[in-house]
C-alpha positions as CSV (number, residue, x, y, z in Angstrom):
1,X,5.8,9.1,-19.9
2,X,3.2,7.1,-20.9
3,X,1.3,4.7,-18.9
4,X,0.1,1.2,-19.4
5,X,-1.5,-1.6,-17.4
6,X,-2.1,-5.4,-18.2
7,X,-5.9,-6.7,-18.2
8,X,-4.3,-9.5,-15.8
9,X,-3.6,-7.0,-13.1
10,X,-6.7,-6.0,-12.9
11,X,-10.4,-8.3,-11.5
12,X,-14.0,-8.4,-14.0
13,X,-14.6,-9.3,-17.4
14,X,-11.8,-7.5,-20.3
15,X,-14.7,-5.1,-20.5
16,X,-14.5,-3.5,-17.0
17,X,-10.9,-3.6,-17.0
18,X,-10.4,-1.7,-19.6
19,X,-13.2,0.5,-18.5
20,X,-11.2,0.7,-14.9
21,X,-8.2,1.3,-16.7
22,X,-9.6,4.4,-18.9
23,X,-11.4,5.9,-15.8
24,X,-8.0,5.8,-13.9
25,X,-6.4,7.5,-16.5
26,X,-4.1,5.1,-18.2
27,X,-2.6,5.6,-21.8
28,X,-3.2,1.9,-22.9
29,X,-3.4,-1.3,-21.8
30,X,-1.2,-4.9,-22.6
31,X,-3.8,-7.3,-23.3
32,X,-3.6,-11.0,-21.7
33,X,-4.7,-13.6,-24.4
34,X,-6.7,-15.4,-21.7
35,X,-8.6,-12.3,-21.1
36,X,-9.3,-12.0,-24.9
37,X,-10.2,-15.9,-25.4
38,X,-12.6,-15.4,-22.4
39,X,-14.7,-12.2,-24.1
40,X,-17.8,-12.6,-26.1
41,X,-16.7,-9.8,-28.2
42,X,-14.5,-10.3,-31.1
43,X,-11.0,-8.6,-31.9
44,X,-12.2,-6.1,-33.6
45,X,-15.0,-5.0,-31.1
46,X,-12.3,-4.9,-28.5
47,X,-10.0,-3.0,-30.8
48,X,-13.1,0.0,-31.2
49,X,-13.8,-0.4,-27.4
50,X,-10.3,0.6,-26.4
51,X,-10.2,3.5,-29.3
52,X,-13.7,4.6,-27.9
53,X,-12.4,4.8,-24.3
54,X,-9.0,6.3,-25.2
55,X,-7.1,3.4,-24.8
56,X,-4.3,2.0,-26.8
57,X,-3.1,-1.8,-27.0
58,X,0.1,-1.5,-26.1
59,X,1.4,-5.3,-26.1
60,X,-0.3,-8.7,-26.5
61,X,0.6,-11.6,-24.2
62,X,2.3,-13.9,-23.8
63,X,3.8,-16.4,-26.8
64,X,5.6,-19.3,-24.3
65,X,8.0,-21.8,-25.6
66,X,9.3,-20.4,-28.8
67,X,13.3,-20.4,-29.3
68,X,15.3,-23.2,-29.2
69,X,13.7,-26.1,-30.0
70,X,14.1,-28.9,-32.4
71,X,12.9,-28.1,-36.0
72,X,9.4,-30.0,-36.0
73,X,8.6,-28.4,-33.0
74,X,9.9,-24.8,-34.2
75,X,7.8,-25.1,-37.2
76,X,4.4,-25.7,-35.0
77,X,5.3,-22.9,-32.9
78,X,5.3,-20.5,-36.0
79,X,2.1,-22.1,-37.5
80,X,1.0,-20.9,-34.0
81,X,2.8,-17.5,-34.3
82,X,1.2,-17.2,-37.6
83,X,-2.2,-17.2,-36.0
84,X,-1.9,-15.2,-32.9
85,X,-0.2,-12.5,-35.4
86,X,-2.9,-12.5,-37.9
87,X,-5.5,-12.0,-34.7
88,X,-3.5,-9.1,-33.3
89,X,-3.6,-7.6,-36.6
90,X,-7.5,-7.7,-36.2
91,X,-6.7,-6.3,-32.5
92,X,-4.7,-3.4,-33.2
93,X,-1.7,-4.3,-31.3
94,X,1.7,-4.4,-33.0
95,X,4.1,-5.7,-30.2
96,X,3.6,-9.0,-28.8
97,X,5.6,-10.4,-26.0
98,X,7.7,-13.9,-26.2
99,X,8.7,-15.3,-23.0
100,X,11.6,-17.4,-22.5
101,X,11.3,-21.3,-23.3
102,X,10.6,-23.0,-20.2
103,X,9.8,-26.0,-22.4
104,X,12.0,-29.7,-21.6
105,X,12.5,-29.3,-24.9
106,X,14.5,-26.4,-25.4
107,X,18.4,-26.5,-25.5
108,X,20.7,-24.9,-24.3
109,X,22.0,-23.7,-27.4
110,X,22.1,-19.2,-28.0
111,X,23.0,-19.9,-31.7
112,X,19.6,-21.8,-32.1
113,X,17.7,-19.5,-30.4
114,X,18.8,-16.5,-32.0
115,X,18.4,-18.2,-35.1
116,X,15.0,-19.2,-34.3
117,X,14.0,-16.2,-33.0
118,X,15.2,-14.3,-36.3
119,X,12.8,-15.9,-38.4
120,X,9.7,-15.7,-35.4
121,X,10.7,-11.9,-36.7
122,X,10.7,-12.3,-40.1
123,X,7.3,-13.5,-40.3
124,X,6.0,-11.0,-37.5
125,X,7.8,-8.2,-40.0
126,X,5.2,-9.4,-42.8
127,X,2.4,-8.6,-40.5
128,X,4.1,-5.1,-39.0
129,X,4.7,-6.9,-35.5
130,X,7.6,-6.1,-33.1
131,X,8.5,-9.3,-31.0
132,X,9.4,-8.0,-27.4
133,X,11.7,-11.3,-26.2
134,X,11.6,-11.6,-22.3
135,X,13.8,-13.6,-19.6
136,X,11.6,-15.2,-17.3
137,X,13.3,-15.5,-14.0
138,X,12.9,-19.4,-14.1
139,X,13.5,-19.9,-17.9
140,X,15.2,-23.4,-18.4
141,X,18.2,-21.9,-20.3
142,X,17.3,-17.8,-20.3
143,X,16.6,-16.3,-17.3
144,X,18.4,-13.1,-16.7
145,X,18.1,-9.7,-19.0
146,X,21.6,-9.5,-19.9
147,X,21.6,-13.2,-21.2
148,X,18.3,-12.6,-23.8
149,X,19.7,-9.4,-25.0
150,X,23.1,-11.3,-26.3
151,X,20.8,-13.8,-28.0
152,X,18.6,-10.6,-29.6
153,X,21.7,-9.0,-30.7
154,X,23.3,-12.2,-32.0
155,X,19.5,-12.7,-34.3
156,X,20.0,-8.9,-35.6
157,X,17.0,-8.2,-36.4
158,X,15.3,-5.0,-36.5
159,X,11.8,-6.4,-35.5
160,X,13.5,-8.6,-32.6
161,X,13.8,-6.6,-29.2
162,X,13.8,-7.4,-25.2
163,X,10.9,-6.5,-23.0
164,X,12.7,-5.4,-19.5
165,X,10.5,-7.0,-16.5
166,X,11.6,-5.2,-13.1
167,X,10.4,-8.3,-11.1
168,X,12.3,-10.6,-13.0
169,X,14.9,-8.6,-13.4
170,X,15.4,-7.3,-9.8
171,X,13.8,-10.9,-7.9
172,X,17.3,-12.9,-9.6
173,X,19.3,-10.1,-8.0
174,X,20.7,-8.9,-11.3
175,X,22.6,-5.3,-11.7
176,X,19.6,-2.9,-13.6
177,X,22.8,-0.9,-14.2
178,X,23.5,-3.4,-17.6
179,X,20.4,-1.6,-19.1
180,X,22.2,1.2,-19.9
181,X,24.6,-0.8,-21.9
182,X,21.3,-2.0,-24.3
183,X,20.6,0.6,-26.7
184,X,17.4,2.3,-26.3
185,X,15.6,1.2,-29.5
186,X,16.2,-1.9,-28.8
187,X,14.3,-2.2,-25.7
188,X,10.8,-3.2,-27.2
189,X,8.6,-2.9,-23.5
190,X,9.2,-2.3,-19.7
191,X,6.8,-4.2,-17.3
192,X,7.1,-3.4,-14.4
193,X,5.7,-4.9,-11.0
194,X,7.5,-4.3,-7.1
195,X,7.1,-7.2,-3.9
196,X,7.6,-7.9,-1.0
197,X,10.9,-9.7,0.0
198,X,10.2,-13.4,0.6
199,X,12.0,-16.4,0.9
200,X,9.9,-18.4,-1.9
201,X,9.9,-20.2,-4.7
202,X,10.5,-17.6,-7.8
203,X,7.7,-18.8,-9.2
204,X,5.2,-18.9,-6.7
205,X,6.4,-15.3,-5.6
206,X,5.8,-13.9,-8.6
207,X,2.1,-15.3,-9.4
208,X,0.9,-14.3,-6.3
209,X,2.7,-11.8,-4.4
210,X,3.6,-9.0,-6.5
211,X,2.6,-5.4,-6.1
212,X,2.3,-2.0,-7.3
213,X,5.3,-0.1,-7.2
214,X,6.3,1.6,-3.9
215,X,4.0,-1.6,-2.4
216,X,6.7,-3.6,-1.9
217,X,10.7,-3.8,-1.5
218,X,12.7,-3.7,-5.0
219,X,14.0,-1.0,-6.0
220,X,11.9,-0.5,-9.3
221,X,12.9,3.3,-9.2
222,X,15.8,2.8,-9.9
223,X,15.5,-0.1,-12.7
224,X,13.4,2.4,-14.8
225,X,15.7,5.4,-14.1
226,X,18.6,3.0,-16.1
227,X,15.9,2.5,-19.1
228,X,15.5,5.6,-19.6
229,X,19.0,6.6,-19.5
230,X,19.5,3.6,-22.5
231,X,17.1,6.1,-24.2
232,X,13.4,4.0,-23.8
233,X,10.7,5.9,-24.9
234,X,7.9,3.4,-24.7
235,X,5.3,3.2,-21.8
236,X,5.6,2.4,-17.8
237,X,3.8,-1.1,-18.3
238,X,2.6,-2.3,-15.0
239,X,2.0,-6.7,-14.8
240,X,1.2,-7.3,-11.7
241,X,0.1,-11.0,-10.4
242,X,-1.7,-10.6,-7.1
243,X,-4.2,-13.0,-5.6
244,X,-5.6,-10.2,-3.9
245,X,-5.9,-7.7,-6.7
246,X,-7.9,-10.1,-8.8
247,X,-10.4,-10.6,-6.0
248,X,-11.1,-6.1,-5.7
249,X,-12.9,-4.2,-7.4
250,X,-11.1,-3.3,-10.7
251,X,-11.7,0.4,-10.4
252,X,-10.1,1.3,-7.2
253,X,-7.4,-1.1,-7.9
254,X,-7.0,0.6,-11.3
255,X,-6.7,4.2,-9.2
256,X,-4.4,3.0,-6.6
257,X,-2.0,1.5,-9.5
258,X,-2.0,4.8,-11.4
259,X,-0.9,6.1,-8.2
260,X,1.9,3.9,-7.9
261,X,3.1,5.1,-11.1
262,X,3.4,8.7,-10.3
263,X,5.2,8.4,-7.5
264,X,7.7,5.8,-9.5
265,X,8.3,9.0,-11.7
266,X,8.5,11.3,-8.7
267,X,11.0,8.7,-7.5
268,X,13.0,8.3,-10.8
269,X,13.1,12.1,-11.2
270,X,11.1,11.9,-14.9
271,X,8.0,14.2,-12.7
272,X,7.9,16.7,-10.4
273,X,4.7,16.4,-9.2
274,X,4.4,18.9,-6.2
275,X,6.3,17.6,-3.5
276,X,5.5,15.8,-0.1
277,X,4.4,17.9,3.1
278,X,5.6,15.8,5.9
279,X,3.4,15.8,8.9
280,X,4.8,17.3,11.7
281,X,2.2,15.9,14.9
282,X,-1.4,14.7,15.3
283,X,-3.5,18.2,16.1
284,X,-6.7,15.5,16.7
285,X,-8.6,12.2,16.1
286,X,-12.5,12.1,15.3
287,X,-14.6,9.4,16.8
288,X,-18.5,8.9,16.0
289,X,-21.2,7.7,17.7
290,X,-24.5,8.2,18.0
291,X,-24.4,7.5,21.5
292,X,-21.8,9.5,23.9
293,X,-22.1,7.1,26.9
294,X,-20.5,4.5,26.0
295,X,-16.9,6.2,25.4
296,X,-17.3,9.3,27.5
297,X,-16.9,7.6,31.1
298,X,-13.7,6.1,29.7
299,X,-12.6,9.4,28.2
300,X,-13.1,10.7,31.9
301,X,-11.3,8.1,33.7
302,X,-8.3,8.5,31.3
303,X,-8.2,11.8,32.4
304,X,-9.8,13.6,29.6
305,X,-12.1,16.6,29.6
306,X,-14.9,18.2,27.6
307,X,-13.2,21.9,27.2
308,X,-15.5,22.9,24.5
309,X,-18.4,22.7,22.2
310,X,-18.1,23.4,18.0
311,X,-20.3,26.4,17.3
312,X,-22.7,24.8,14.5
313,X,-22.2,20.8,14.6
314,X,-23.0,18.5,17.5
315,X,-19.3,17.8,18.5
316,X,-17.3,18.0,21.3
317,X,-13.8,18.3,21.8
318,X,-12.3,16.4,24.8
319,X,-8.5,17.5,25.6
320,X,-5.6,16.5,27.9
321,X,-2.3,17.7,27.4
322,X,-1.6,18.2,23.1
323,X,-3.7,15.4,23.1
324,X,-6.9,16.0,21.4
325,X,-10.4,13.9,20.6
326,X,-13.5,15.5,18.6
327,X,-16.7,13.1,19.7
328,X,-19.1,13.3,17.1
329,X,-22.4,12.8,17.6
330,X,-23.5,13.7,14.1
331,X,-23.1,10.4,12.4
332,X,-26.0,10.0,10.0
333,X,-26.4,6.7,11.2
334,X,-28.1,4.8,14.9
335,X,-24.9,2.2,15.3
336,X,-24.0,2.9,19.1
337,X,-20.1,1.7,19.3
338,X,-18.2,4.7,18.6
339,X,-15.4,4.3,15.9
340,X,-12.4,6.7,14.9
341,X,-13.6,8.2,11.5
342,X,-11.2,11.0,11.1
343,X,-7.4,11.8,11.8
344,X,-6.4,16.0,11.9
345,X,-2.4,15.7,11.1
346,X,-0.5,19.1,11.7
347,X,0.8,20.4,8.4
348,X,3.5,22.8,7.7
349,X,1.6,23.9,4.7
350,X,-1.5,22.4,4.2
351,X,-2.8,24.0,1.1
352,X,0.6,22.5,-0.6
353,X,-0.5,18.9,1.4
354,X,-3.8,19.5,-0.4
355,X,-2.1,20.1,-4.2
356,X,0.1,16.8,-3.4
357,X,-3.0,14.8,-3.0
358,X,-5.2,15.7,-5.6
359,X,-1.9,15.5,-8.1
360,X,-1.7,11.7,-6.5
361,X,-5.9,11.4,-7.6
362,X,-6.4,11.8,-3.7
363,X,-9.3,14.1,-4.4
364,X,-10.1,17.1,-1.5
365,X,-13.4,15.9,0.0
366,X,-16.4,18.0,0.2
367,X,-17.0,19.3,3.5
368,X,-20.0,21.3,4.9
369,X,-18.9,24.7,6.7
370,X,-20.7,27.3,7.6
371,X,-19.7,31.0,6.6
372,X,-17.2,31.7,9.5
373,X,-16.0,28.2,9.9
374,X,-12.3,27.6,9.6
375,X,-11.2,26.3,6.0
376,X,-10.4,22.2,6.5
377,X,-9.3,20.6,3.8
378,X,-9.5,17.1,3.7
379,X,-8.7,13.6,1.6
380,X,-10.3,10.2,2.0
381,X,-7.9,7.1,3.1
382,X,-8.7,3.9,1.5
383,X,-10.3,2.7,4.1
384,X,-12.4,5.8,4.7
385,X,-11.0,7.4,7.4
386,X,-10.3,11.3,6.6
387,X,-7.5,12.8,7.1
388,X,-7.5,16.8,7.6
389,X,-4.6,19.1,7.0
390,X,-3.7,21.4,10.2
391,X,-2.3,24.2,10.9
392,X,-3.3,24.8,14.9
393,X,-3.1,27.7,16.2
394,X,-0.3,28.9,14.0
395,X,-0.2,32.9,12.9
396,X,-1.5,33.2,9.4
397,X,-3.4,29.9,9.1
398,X,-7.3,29.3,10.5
399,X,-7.3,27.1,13.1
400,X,-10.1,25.0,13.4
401,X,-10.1,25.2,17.3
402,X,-11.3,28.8,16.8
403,X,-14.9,26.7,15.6
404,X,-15.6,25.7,18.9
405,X,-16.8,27.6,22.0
406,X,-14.9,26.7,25.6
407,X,-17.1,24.5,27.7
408,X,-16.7,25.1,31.7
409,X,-14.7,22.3,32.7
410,X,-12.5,21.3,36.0
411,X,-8.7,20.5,34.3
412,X,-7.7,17.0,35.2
413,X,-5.8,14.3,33.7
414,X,-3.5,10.9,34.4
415,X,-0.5,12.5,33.0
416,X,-1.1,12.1,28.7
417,X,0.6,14.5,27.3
418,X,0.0,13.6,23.5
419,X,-1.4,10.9,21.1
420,X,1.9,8.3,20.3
421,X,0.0,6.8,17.4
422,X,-3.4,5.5,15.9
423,X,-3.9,2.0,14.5
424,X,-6.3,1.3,12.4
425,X,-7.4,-2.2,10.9
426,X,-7.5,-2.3,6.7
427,X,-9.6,-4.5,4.3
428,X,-8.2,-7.3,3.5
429,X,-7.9,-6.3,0.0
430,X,-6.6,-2.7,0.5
431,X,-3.8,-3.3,2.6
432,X,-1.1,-2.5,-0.1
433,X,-3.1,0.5,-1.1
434,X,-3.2,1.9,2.2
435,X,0.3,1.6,2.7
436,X,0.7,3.2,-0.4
437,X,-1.3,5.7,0.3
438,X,0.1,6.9,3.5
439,X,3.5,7.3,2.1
440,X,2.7,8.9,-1.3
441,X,-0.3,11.3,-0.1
442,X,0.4,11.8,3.7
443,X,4.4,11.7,3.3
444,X,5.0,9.1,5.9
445,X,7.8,6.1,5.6
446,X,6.8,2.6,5.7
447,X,8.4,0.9,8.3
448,X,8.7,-3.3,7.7
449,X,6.0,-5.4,7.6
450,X,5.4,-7.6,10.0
451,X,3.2,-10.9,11.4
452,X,1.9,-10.9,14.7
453,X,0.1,-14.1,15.8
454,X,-4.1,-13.6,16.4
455,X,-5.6,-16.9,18.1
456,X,-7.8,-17.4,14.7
457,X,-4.6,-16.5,12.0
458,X,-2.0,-14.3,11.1
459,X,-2.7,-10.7,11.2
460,X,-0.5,-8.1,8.9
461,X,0.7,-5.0,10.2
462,X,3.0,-2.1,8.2
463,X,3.6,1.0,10.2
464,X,4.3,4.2,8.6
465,X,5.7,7.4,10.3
466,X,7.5,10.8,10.5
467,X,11.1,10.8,10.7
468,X,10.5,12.6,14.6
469,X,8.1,9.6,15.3
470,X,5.6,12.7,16.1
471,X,2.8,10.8,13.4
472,X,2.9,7.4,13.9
473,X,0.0,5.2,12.0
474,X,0.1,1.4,11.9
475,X,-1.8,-0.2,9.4
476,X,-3.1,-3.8,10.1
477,X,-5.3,-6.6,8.2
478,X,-7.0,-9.4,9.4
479,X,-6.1,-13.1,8.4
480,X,-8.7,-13.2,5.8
481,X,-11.6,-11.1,3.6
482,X,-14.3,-13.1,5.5
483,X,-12.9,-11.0,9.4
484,X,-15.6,-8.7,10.9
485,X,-16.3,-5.7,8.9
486,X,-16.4,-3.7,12.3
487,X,-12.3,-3.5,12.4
488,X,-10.6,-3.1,15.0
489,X,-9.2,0.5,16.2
490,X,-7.4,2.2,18.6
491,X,-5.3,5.1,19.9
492,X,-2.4,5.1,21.9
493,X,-1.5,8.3,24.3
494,X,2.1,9.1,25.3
495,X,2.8,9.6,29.7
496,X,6.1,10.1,30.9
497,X,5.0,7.6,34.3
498,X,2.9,5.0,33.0
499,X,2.5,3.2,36.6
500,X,1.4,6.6,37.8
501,X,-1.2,6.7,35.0
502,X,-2.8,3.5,35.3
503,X,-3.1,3.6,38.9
504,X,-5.0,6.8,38.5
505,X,-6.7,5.3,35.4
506,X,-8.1,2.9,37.9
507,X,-9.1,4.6,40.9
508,X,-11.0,7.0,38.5
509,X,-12.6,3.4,36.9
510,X,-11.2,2.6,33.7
511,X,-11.5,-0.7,32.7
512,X,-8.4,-2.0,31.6
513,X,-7.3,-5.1,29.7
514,X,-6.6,-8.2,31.4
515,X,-3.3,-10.1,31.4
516,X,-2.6,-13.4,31.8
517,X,-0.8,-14.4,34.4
518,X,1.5,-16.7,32.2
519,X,2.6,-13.6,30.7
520,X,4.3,-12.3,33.7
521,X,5.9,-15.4,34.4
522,X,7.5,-15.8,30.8
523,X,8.6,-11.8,31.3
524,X,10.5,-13.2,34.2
525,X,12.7,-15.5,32.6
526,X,13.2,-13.0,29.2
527,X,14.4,-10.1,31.8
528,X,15.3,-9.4,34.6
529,X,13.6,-6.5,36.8
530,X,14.4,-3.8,39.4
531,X,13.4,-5.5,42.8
532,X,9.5,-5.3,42.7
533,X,9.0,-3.6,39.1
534,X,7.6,-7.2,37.8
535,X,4.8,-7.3,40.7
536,X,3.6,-4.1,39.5
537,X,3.3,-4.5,35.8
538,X,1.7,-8.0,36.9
539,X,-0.6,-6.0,39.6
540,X,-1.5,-3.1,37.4
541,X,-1.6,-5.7,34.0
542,X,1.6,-3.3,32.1
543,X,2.8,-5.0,29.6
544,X,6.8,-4.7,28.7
545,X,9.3,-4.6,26.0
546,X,12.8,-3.3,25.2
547,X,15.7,-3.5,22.8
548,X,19.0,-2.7,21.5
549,X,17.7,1.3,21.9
550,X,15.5,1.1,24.9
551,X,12.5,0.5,26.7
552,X,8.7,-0.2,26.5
553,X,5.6,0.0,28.4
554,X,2.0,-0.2,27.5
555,X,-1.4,-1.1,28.7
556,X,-4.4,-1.1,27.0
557,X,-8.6,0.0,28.3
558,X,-11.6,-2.1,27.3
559,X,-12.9,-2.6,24.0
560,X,-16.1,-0.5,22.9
561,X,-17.6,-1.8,19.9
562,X,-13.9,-2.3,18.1
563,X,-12.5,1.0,19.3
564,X,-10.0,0.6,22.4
565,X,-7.1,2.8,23.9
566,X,-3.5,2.2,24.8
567,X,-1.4,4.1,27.1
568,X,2.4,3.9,26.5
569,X,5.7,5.2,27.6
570,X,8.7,5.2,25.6
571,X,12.2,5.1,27.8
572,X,15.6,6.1,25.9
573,X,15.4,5.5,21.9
574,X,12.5,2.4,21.9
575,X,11.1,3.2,18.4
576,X,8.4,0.0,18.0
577,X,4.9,-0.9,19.0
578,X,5.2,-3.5,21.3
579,X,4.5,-6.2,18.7
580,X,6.1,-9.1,21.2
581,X,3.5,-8.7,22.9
582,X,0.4,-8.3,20.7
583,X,-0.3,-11.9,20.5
584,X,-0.7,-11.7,24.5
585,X,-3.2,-8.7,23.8
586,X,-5.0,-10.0,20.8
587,X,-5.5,-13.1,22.9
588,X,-7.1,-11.1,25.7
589,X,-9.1,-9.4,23.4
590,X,-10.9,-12.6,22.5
591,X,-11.6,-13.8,25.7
């Protein structure tokens, strides 16, 4: 289908959005009036910049406080109408939407706006104008779907339609299945728009907190599956309202909503785009830094050792257990602190992962390679990290380990047997695309977002994993755009005896984050513990958490630079992070 995006989703000038939205590959565009009162150009030079870039005007909005008024006031509003129609004639656009009175004046009266609305169609008809009539979910007397089609089939009139807004339509808790029952020529435009479930004002919710499809928790899928099924032909309209949208840059924003509409099609079964490669494990993760001393003494005392050396690059792979680390010394740049830049996912078929992420404008990245080294491909996060598609040692795939030459090495270790998961801190205005991101390209669920209490805000977190819980990622962002741009990083590594693991940690000299003794003492009156099993979590600074499934415990090293470690050990079905206790740890961090 077609696809559309209003200017007011988008930051800039009209001029870069609709730029943005050409570059990202959209059909058209619905164009909000205040973005057209604010250009310098005039309706006609917008008209011939949309035509030169591709770009049709697919709606013009909004018209407010039309229907069902008292005469006087009916007969301004169409000296108005009158106006904006003659201007979108100049403009090019032929459907313009009309929102549902929120006016004190309106009445409650569905005879009087039908009637009303009628003739606002017979004097859009003598300009070639559709009117596309919309319930706003806190219209005085019109606020559900169901309700402003009975008034647009009472006015009868073949210029007079609905324009379906998922967010509306789905934040009132109405049934989308009632779509179906509204013929398909009759539905004039579909906006659509996802969010977050919130216990808000419906108002306030949706000017600043809606999303990009698969962003947040309605089920817009399904809302556009029952349009279609009416028989709507028109475009996938996104209007989104975001506070953070209309602060980044238009382009990216632009790419990531394009995104969200392809897997809303995926999802709706109108595309079959090719289909998601689920991750099956982590086969590595890539730190760089220009200087190795900083991290390596902590690599060693977790047990870690340098097995070998690639053949062409200056990197070294470090390896205990299945868990893996690449230290890259290559990093173009003088910074010292080491941070993880790369993530190598194992892949059931990663030349299909590859074809998944390009068709979800993911590009492949370039990558330098000499002749015999193993093909890699791999696709940029938002954030920048890189993600590679694996296939380790499996028969009929390269393996990348075969690039590197084994280093002489005395086998150690604390008892890791594999990386748990990998966090990695977002910015602040990519958090939505991230989590998009990771489910559409990498195939991973979205678990809940939740808030976990930093000593300077609230910090945002949104894991996302594999249905094994073999890949688990969680995404974070800080409590506003103004947090350090070095973000915070870290990977956690699986032991089946955590005490044994830390005490070896230590004796080899790790340095491990401090607890507060106030933690242990809380811990003691939330559970109760095996006869001296408190003394050592409080000795060795383990932190503790269970559930309905099972149990929890965690430590975590040092900070370097923003990068840090955890070690964790999951008893019986415990399927979480530990976020009771990341206030305790951010705290510590900041001391």
């Amino acid at each position: 289908m077609r696809t559309s995006i209003a200017t007011v989703s988008l930051s800039g000038p009209l001029t870069e959005k609709l730029t943005a939205a050409a570059r990202a590959g959209f059909d058209g565009v619905e164009i909000f009036e205040n973005d057209l009162i604010g250009s310098p150009l005039t309706p006609e030079e917008i008209r011939e910049r949309t035509a030169d870039l591709g770009l049709t005007i697919d709606l013009y909005q909004p018209m407010r406080d039309i229907e069902a008024v008292p005469e006087g006031e009916f007969a301004r509003n169409l000296r108005r109408a009158e106006h904006k129609f003659r201007l979108m004639r100049r403009l090019g656009a032929d459907t313009v939407l009309v929102c549902s009175s929120v006016s004190p004046q309106a009445h409650d009266d569905d005879a009087l706006a039908a009637e009303q609305l009628r003739r606002l169609a017979d004097l859009a008809q003598e300009f070639d104008i559709r009117i596309a009539y919309e319930a706003l979910a806190w219209g005085r007397h019109v606020s559900t779907y169901d309700h402003a089609w009975r008034i647009v089939e009472a006015a009868d009139h073949p210029a007079l339609g609905v324009c379906l807004d998922s967010f509306h339509i789905l934040a009132r808790g109405s049934d989308p299945a009632g779509i179906e029952d509204i013929p398909g020529d009759k539905i004039f435009f579909l906006q659509l728009a996802d969010a977050p479930l919130m216990a808000l004002d419906v108002l306030q919710w949706s000017r600043h907190y809606r999303c990009f499809p698969g962003q947040g928790d309605l089920d817009v899928a399904g809302l556009v599956g029952a349009a279609v099924r009416a028989g709507y032909e028109g475009p996938l309209s996104l209007e989104v309202f975001n506070d953070v949208f209309r602060q980044a840059e238009a382009g990216r924003t632009a790419v990531d909503a394009q995104r969200s509409l392809a897997l809303l099609q995926e999802s709706a079964g109108l595309t079959t785009p090719p289909a998601p490669v689920v991750p099956t494990g982590f086969a590595f993760v890539e730190i760089a830094t220009a200087d190795t001393a900083r991290i390596t003494p902590l690599l060693t005392a977790l047990g870690f050792s340098r097995t070998a050396r690639h053949s062409g690059k200056p990197v070294d792979l470090w390896e205990q257990g299945a868990a893996r680390i690449l230290l890259n010394t290559d990093t173009g740049s003088h910074r010292p602190d080491p941070s993880l830049t790369a993530i190598g996912l194992e892949n059931p078929d990663p030349a299909a992962a590859s074809s998944r992420a390009e068709s979800l404008l993911a590009p492949v990245l370039p990558r330098r390679r000499a002749p015999l080294d193993a093909p890699l491909d791999a696709v940029a996060a938002p954030d920048g990290t890189e993600f590679f598609f694996c296939a380790t040692g499996r028969p009929g795939h390269p393996s990348w380990t075969g690039d590197f030459t084994p280093a002489a090495h005395t086998p150690g270790g604390i008892g890791v047997t594999r990386i748990d998961h990998v966090a990695l801190t977002q910015p602040w205005h990519q958090f939505d695309e991230a989590a998009l991101f990771h489910r559409s390209v990498l195939g991973l669920q979205p678990h809940a977002s939740i808030d976990l209490a930093d000593p300077y805000g609230l910090l945002r977190s949104r894991a996302a994993s594999n249905p094994e819980g073999t890949v688990r990622i969680a995404l974070g962002v800080g409590a506003s755009p103004t947090d350090d741009p070095a973000r915070p990083q870290h990977v956690a590594l699986v032991t089946d005896d955590l005490v044994t693991a830390v005490r070896r940690a230590r004796a080899a000299g790790a340095r491990l984050l401090p607890v507060p003794a106030n933690y242990y003492d809380d811990l003691a009156a939330r559970h109760e513990f095996a006869p001296g099993e408190l003394e050592t979590y409080r000795e060795l600074g383990i932190l503790y958490d269970r559930d309905e499934k099972g149990e929890f415990r965690h430590c975590y090293s040092a900070t370097i630079g923003s990068l840090f470690f955890e070690l964790v050990e999951r008893m019986g079905g415990y399927d979480g992070y530990g976020a009771q206790n990341a206030p305790v740890r951010l705290a510590a961090q900041r001391t």
